[in-house]
One Martini backbone bead per residue (centre of mass of N, CA, C, O) as a GRO file, in nm:
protein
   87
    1UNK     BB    1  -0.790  -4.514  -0.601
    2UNK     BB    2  -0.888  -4.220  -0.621
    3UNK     BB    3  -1.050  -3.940  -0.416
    4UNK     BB    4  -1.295  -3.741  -0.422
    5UNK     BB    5  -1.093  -3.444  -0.480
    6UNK     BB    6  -0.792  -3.475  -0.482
    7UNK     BB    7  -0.751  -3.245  -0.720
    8UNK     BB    8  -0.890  -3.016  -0.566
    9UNK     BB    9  -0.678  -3.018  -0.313
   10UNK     BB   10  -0.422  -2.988  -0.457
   11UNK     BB   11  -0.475  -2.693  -0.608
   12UNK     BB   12  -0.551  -2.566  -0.350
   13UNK     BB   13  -0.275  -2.584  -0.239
   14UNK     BB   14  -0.110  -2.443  -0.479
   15UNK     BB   15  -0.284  -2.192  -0.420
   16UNK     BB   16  -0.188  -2.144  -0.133
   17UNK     BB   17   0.120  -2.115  -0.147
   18UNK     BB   18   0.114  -1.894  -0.390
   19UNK     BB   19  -0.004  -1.659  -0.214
   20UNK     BB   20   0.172  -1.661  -0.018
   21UNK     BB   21   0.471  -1.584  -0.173
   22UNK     BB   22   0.341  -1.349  -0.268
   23UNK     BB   23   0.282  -1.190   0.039
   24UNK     BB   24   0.574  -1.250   0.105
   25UNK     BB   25   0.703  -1.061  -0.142
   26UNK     BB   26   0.524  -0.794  -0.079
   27UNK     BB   27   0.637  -0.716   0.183
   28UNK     BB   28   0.886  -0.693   0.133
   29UNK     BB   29   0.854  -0.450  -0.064
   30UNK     BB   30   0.720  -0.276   0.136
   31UNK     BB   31   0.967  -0.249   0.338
   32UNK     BB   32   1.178  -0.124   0.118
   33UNK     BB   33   1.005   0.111   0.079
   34UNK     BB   34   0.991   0.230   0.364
   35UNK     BB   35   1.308   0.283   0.375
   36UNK     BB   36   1.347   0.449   0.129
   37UNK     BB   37   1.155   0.682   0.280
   38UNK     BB   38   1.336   0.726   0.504
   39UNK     BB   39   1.594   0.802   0.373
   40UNK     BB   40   1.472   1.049   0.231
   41UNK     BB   41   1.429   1.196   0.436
   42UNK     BB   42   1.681   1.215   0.621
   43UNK     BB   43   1.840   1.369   0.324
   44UNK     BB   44   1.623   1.633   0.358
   45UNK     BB   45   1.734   1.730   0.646
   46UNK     BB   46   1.983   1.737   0.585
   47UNK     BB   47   2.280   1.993   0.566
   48UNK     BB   48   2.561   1.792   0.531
   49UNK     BB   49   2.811   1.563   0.505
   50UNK     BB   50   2.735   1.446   0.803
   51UNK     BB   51   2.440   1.421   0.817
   52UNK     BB   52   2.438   1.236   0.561
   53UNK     BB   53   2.607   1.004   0.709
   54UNK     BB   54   2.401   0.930   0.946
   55UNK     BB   55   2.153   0.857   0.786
   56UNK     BB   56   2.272   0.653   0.639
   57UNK     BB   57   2.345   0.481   0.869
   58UNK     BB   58   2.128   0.446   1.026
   59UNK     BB   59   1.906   0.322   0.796
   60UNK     BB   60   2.076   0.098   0.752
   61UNK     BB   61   2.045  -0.027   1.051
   62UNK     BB   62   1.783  -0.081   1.020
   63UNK     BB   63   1.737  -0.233   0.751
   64UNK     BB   64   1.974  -0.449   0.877
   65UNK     BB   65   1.965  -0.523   1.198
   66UNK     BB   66   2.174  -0.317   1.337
   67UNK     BB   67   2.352  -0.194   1.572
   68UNK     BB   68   2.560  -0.094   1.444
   69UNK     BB   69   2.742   0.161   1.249
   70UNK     BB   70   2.946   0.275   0.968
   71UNK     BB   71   3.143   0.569   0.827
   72UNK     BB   72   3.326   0.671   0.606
   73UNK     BB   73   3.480   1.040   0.569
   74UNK     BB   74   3.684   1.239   0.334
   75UNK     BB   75   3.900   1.471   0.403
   76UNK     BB   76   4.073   1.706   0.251
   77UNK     BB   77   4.357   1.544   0.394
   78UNK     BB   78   4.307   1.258   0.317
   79UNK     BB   79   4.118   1.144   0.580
   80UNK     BB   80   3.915   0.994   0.774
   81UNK     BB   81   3.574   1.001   0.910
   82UNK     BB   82   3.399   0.834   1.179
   83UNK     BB   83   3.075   0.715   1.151
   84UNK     BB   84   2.884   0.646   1.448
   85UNK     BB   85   2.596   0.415   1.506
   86UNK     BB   86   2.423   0.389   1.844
   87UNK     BB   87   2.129   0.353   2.029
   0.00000   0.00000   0.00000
């Protein structure tokens, strides 16, 4: 014999798993918001295709918690020129 409320307390639990997982899937999507908008900001301040690297380097670092990173610049001369950031 189920106890009175039973079915009551376990749709309770299913519904609040549901918004626990849906809160923390908004989360994730404003946070890679907020990255996008830094990267952005970032690209729009660039003046060079040095700085267009750095920047593009640097909030990678950031968004994707690395201590440091590089991305490689192709030059003139055909070969590559590494920037890397580190804090």
């Amino acid at each position: 014999m189920e106890r009175p409320g039973s079915d009551r307390a376990s749709t309770e639990a299913r519904l609040l798993a549901h918004e626990r997982r849906a809160r923390s899937a908004a989360e994730r999507v404003v946070e890679r918001l907020e990255h996008l908008q830094a990267l952005t900001a970032a690209l729009s301040e660039a003046a060079s295709p040095a700085a267009v690297a750095r920047a593009l380097v640097e909030q990678a670092r950031v968004a994707l918690g690395a201590r440091s990173g590089t991305i490689y610049v192709p030059s003139a001369d055909g070969t590559a020129q590494a920037v890397t950031i580190r804090p």
